[in-house]
Each structure stands twice: as structure tokens, then as C-alpha cells.
C-alpha positions as CSV (number, residue, x, y, z in Angstrom):
1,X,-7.7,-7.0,6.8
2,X,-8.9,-6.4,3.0
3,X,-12.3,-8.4,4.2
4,X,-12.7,-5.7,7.0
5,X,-11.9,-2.5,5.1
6,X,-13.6,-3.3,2.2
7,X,-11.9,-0.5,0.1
8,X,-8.3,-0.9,-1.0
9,X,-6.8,2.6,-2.4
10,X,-4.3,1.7,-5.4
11,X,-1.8,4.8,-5.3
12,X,-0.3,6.3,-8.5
13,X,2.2,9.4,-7.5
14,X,4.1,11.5,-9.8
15,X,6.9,10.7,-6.7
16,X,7.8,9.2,-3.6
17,X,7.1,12.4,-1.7
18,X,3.6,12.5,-3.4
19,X,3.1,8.9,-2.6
20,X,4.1,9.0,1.0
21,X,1.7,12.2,1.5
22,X,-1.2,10.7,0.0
23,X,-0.8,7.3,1.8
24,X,-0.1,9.5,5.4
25,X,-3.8,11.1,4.7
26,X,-5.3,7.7,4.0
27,X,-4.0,6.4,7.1
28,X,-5.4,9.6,9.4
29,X,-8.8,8.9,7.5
30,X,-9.2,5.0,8.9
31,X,-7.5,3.3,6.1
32,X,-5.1,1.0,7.6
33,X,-4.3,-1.1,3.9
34,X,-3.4,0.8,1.4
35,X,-1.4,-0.3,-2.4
36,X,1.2,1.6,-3.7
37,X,2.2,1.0,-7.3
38,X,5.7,0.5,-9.3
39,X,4.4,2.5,-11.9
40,X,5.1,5.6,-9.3
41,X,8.9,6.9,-9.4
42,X,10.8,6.3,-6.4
43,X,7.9,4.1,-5.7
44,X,10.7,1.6,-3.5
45,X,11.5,5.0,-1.3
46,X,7.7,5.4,-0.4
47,X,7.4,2.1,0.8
48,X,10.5,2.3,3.0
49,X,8.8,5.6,4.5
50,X,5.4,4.5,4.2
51,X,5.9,0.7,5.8
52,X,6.6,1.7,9.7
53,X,3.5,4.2,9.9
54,X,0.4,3.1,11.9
55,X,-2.8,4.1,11.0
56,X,-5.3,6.5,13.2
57,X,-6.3,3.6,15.8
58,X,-2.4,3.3,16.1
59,X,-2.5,-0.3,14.2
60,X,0.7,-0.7,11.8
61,X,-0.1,0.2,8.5
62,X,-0.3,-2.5,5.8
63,X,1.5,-0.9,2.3
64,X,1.3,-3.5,-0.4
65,X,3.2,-2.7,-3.7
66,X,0.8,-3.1,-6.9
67,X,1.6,-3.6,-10.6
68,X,4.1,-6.3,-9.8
69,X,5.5,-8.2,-12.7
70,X,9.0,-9.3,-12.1
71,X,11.0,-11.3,-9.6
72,X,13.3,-8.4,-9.5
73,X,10.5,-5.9,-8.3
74,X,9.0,-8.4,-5.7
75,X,12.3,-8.9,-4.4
76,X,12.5,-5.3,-4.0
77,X,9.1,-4.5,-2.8
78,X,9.2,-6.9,0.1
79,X,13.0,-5.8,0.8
80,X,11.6,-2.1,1.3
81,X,8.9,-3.8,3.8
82,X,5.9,-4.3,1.5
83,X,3.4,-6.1,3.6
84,X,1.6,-7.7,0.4
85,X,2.3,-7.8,-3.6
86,X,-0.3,-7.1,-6.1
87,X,0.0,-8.4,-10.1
88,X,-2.5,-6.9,-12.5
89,X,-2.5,-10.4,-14.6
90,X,-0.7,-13.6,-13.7
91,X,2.9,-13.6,-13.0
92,X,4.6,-16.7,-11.6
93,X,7.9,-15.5,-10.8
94,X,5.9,-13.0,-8.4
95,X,4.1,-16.3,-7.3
96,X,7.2,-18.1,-6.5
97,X,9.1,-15.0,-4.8
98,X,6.0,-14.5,-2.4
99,X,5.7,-18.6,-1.8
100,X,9.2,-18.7,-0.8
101,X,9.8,-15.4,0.9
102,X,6.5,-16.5,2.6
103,X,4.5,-13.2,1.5
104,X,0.9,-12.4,1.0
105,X,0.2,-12.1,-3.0
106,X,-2.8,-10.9,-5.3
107,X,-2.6,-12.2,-8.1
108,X,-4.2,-10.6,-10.8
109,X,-6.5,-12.6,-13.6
110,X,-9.1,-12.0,-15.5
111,X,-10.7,-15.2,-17.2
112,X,-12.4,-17.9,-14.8
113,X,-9.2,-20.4,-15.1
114,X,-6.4,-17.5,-14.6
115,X,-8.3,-16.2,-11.2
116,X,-9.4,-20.1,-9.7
117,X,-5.1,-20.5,-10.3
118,X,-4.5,-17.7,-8.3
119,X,-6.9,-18.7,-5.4
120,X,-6.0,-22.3,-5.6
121,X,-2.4,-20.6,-5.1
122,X,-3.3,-18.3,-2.1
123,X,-6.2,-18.0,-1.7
124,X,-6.9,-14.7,-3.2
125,X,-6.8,-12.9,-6.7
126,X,-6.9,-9.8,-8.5
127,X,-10.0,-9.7,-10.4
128,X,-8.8,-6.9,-13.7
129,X,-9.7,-5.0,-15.1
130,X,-12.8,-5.3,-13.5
131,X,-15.3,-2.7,-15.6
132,X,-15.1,-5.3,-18.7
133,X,-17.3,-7.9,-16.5
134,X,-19.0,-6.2,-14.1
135,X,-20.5,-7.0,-11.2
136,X,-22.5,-9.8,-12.6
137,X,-19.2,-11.2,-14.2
138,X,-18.1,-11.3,-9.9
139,X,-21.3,-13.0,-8.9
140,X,-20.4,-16.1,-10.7
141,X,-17.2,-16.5,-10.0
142,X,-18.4,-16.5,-6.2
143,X,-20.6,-19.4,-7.3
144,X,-17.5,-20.8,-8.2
145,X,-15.2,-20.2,-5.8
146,X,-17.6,-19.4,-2.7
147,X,-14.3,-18.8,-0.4
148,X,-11.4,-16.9,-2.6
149,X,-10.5,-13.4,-1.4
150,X,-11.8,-11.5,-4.6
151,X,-10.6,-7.8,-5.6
152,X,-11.9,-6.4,-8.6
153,X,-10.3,-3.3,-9.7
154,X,-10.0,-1.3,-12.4
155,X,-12.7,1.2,-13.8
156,X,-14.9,1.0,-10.8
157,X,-16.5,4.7,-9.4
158,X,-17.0,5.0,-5.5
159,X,-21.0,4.7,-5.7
160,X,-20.7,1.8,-7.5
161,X,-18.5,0.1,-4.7
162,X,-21.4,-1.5,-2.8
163,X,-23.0,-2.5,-5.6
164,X,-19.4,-4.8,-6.2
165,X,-19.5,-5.4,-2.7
166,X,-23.3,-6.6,-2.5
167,X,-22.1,-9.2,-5.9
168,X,-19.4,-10.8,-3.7
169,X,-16.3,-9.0,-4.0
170,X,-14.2,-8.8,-0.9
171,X,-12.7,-5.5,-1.2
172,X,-12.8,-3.0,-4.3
173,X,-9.7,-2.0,-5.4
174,X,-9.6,2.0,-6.3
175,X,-7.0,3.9,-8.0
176,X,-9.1,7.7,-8.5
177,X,-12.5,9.4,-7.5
178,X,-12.1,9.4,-3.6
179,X,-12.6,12.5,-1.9
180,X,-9.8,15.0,-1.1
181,X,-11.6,16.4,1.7
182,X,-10.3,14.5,5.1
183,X,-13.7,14.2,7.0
184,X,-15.3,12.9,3.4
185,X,-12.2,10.5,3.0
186,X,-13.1,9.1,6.6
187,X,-16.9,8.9,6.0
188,X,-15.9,6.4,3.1
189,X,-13.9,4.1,5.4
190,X,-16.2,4.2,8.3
191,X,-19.1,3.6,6.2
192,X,-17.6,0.4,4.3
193,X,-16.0,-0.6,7.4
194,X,-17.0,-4.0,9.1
195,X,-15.9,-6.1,12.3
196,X,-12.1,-8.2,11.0
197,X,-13.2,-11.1,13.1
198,X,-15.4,-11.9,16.4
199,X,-13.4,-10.4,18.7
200,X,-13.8,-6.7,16.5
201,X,-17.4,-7.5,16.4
202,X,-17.9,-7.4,20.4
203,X,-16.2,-4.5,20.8
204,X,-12.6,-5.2,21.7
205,X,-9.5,-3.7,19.5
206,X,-7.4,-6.3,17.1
């Protein structure tokens, strides 16, 4: 899904209500995955109100939890019906809750050996905070590791997402700068917006 949206929004709310208004606008706009964060209070709450909403095509949204850390908050995330965990650096008791509870995890790393453990883990990681590197720094890790799910996050503007696109990211991840406006908001997502797999591409719904 993160390959076909291309733009993850990372949510930081003063509250749960906040959070769950927030996520229920992404959603209208064409966003279908979207990560809320435990550094949000209440942030357990949103995802139990957030988790059995669909997006605007009437697809069940996918509300990951980011900023994960501890065994005790992935437990709790996935309990509240987190579709997918996010770490912001690498955290093996997060690894071993989502391996065992059989979960989708991002795990975050920022030095060539911390992010080729996470994909050799599951195939994907967190590539933070992303600004320090840049684009370039993205570029050779796809050298690297030419199939891993890559999401850099973390200082990057919404006119420089194609550019992190374009170097080989999968998605950007996005915490501020996306318009407030609702047909602006779903101009981003249907511009960045690509076919999820062959079927998408000829036309038919997934």
C-alpha cells in the first residue's frame, strides 16, 4: 500500500479527538495509510476510533502507530487495531512483538548496517531522520538493497517529495507542511498516486 500512495502522513495531535479529525480528513482526501504517533495523548483511543474507518474509495483504512519503542506500546498499539508499527531507530522488542503477533513493522535506522537489519528483518525500514542524508544518502542505499521498502522521514518539505521519490524511496514519510485545504490535500494524493499492483494498473478496484 505504502508503494502505491507514495506519501505516508505521520500524525502528531495535541489529543485523540484532534487525531481522529485529522486522520478522518486524510481519508476523505484519498489517503487510505496514514501513521499516528505515541507521542500524541490518548494516542491508543484514536487508533481504536480511527482503525474501522474506510477511506473515500470505501477501502479499510490502514492506521499504523509511529514512534514505537517498547514491547508494552506495540502490544498496545496492535491491541487497539494498528494495522502496522513504526520505530524511529531500531528497537528489537518492537521486532519481536510484530514477528510473533505476525504484524507489519518499520523499523527505523539510520546508518547503512541499522537499516540492511531491518530489511533483512521485514523487508522494510525507516530511513531517520532523513534531512541529515538526503536524497543522495537514499540513492545508495538502493544500490544496496535494490528491493527493501524504504521510508525516509523526518525534515522533508512537500516539493521536495519527488525529488526523494525519483532517488528511490518508496514512500516519504511526513509529519507538517500538507495543505489544510480539502481539494489541495487530494491533489497531493492523486498526484503521487500510482497503480498497487497489475490488476490497479488495468483499471479494476483492489
Amino acid at each position: 500500500m505504502l508503494a502505491a500512495q507514495r506519501l505516508l502522513p505521520v500524525l502528531r495531535n495535541a489529543d485523540a479527538d484532534e487525531a481522529v479529525r485529522h486522520t478522518t480528513a486524510l481519508l476523505a482526501a484519498g489517503c487510505r495509510a496514514v501513521e499516528l504517533t505515541t507521542s500524541t495523548p490518548g494516542w491508543a483511543e484514536a487508533v481504536t476510533r480511527t482503525a474501522p474507518l474506510t477511506d473515500v474509495r470505501g477501502h479499510p483504512a490502514l492506521i499504523g502507530v509511529g514512534t514505537v519503542t517498547t514491547t508494552a506500546q506495540a502490544e498496545a498499539a496492535l491491541d487497539a487495531g494498528a494495522a502496522f508499527l513504526v520505530s524511529p531507530y531500531p528497537a528489537p522488542e518492537v521486532r519481536a512483538v510484530a514477528g510473533r503477533r505476525e504484524a507489519v513493522f518499520v523499523e527505523g535506522g539510520f546508518t547503512p548496517g541499522e537499516i540492511a537489519s531491518a530489511v533483512r528483518a521485514a523487508g522494510a525500514a525507516k530511513v531517520f531522520p532523513a534531512h541529515v542524508g538526503g536524497p543522495g544518502f537514499v540513492r545508495s542505499l538502493r544500490a544496496v538493497l535494490p528491493e527493501a521498502v524504504l521510508v525516509p522521514t523526518g525534515g522533508i518539505r512537500p516539493a521536495e517529495v519527488r525529488e526523494w521519490l525519483a532517488a528511490g524511496a518508496t514512500a516519504v514519510g511526513m509529519g507538517n507542511g500538507l495543505p489544510a485545504d480539502p481539494g489541495e490535500l487530494a491533489a497531493v494524493f492523486a498526484e503521487l498516486a500510482r497503480p498497487c499492483c497489475a490488476h490497479c494498473a488495468a483499471g479494476a478496484e483492489c
